[in-house]
C-alpha positions as CSV (number, residue, x, y, z in Angstrom):
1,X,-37.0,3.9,-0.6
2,X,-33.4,5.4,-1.0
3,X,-33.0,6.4,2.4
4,X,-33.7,3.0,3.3
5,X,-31.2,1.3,1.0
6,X,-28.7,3.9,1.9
7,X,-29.7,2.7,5.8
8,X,-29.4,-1.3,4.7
9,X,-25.9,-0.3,2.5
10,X,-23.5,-0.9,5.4
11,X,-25.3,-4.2,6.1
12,X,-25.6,-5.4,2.9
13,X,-21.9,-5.0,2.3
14,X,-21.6,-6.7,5.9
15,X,-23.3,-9.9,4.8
16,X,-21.3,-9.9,1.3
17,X,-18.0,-10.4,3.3
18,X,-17.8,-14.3,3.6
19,X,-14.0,-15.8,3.4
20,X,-15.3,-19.6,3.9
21,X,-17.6,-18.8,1.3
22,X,-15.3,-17.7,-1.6
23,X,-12.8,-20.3,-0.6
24,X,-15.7,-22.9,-1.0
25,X,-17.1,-21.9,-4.6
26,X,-13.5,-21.3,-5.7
27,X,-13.1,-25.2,-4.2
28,X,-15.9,-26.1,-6.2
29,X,-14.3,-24.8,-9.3
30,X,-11.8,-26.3,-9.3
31,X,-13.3,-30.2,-10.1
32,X,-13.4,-31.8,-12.7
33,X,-17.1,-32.8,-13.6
34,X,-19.3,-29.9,-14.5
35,X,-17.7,-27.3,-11.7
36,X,-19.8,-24.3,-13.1
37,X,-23.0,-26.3,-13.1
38,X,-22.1,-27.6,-9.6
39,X,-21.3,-23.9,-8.4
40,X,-24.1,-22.4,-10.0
41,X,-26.4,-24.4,-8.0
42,X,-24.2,-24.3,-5.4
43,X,-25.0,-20.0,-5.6
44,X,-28.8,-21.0,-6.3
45,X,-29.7,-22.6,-3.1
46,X,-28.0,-19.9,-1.2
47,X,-29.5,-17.3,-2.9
48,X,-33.0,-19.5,-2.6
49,X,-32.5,-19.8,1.6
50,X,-31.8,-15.8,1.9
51,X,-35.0,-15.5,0.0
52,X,-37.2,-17.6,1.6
53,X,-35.9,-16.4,5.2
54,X,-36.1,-12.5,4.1
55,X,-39.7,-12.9,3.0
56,X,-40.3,-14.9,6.2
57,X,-38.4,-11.8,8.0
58,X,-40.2,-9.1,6.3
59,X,-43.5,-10.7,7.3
60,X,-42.6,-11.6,11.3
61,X,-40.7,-8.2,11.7
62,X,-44.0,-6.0,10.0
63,X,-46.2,-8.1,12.4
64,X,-44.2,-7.3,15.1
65,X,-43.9,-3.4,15.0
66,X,-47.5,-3.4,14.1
67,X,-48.5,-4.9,17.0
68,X,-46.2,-3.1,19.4
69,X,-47.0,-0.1,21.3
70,X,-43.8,1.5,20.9
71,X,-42.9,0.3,17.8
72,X,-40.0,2.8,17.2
73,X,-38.9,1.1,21.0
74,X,-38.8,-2.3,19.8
75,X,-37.2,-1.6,16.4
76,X,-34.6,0.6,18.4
77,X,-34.0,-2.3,20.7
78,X,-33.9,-4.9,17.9
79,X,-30.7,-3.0,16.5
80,X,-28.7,-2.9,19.6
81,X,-29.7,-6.5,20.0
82,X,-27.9,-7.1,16.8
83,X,-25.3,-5.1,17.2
84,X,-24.3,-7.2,20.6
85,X,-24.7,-10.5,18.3
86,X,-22.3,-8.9,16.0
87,X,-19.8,-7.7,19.0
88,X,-20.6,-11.7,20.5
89,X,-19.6,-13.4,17.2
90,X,-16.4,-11.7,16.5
91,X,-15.8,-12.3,20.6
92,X,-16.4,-15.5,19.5
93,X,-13.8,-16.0,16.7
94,X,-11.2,-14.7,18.2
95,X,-11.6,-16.8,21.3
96,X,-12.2,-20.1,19.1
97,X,-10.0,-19.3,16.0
98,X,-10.4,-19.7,12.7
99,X,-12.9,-21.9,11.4
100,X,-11.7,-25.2,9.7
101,X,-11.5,-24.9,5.8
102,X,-13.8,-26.2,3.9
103,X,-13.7,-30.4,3.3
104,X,-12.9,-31.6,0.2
105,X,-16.1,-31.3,-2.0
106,X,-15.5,-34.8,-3.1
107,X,-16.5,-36.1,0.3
108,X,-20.3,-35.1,0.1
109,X,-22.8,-36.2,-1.9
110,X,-25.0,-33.8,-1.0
111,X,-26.8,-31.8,-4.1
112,X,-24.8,-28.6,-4.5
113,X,-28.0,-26.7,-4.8
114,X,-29.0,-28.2,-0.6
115,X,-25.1,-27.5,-0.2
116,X,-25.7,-24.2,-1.0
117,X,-28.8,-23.6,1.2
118,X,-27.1,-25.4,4.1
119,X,-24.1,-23.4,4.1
120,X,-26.2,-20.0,4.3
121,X,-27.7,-21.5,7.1
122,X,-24.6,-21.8,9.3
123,X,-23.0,-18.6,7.8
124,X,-23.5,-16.8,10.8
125,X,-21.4,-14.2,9.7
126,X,-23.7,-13.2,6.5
127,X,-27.0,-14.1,8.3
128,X,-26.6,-11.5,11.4
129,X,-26.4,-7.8,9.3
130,X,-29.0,-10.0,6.8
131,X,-31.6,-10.1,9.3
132,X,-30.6,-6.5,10.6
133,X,-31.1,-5.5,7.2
134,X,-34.3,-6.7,6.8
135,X,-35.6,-5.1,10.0
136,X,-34.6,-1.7,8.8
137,X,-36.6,-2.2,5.7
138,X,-39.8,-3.5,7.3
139,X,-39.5,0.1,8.9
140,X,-39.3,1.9,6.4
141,X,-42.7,0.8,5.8
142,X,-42.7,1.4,2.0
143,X,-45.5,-1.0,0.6
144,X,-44.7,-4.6,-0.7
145,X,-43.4,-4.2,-4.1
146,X,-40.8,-2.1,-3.1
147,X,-39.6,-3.9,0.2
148,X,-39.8,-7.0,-2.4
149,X,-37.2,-4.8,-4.6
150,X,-34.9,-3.4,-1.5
151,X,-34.9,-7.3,-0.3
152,X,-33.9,-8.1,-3.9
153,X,-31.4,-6.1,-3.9
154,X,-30.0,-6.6,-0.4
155,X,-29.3,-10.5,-1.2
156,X,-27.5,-9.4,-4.8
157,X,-25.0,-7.5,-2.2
158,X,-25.3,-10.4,0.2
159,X,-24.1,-12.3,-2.4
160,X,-21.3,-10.1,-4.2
161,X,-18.0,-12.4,-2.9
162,X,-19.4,-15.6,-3.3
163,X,-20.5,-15.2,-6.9
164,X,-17.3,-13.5,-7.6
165,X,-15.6,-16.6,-8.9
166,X,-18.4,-17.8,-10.5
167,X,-19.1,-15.1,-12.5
168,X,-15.7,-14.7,-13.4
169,X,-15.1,-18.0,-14.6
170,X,-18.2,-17.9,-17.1
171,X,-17.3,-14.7,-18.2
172,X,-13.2,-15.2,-18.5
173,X,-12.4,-18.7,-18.6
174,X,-9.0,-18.5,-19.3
175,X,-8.3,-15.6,-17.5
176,X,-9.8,-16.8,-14.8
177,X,-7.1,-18.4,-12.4
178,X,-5.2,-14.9,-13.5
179,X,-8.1,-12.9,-11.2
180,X,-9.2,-15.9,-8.8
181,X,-5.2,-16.9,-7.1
182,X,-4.5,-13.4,-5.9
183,X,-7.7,-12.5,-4.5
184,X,-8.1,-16.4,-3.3
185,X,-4.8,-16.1,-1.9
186,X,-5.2,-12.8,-0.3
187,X,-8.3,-13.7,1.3
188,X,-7.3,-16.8,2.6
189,X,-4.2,-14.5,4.4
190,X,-6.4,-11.2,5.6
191,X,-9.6,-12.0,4.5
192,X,-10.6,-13.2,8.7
193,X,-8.8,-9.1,9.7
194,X,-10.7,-7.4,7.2
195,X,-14.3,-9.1,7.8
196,X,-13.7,-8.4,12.0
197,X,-12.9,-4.6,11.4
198,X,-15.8,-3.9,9.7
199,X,-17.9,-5.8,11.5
200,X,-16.6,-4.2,14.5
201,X,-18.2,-0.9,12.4
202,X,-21.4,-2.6,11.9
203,X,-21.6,-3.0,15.6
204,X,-21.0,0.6,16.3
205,X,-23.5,1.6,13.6
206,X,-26.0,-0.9,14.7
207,X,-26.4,0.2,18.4
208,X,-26.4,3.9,17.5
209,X,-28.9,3.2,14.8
210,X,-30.8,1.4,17.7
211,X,-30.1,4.7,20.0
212,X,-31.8,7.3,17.7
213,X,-34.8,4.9,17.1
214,X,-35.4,5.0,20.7
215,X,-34.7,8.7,21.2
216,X,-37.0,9.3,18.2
């Protein structure tokens, strides 16, 4: 089970790094009616989606393998598959540019809870080294309860930036804008750089994870 987290680490701390996200809780904060209730369920639904599609994940992924007759092959392939997603999608933001900030909460009347779920879904770069992440654990093949825990602990990473502000402002809230300008403000200027090199790592590691499965 360690090796395995130690193996999902890098991807874990890959989905975590979300700039649109963090800008759009700490836009949520900053309304006027009920902004930590609203973010809060804003952080549920997100954390609900990545649970429902890792258990759907763990499931498909196990079946798969098990029915394979290399399954070593496939799970080697299924990396370098991701790790060309990964290469694609920062191919794809620098070609396209930034993505548009988030619109004015005040706009939707959505539920922030199906806010939050919705945005996971279309938060391409979380979701990619998510659903890496939860191939690596269905081959570690270490019994339910503790994939169940590893998954567990892979969306807690996944969702490290976004609750950031959240669990700042609960915790400090009147030191809160102290913490929350700089980093928002320093994320907003390098955030885009810093997300692209190390996903640019990801890549590398995710292909030459998906080379030694095959080898092996």
């Amino acid at each position: 089970m360690v090796n395995t987290l130690i193996e999902i680490l890098p991807l874990a701390l890959a989905a975590t790094i979300s700039p649109s996200g963090l800008l759009f809780v700490t836009m949520i904060l900053s309304g006027k009616e009920n902004p930590k209730r609203h973010a809060v369920l804003f952080l549920v639904g997100s954390i609900t989606f990545l649970f429902i599609l890792g258990i759907i994940l763990l499931f498909t992924f196990k079946s798969a393998l098990n029915s394979a007759e290399q399954p070593h092959t496939l799970s080697g392939i299924l990396d370098i598959v991701f790790g060309v997603l990964v290469i694609l999608f920062i191919g794809q933001s620098l070609i396209f540019g930034k993505k548009k900030k988030p619109e004015d909460k005040k706009k939707h009347k959505y539920p922030f809870f199906v806010m939050g779920f919705g945005f996971m879904i279309i938060n391409t770069s979380s979701l990619i080294p998510f659903i890496a992440a939860c191939k690596i654990i269905t081959d570690g093949d270490l019994g339910a309860v503790r994939a169940m825990s590893l998954l567990a602990i892979l969306i807690a990473i996944a969702m490290l930036m976004i609750s950031f502000p959240v669990i700042i402002t609960i915790l400090m809230p009147k030191k809160s804008d102290v913490v929350m300008v700089p980093v928002k403000s320093f994320m907003a200027k390098h955030g885009s750089v810093i997300a692209k090199g190390y996903f640019i790592l990801i890549a590398v590691y995710l292909i030459y994870h998906g080379i030694v499965q095959l080898q092996g």
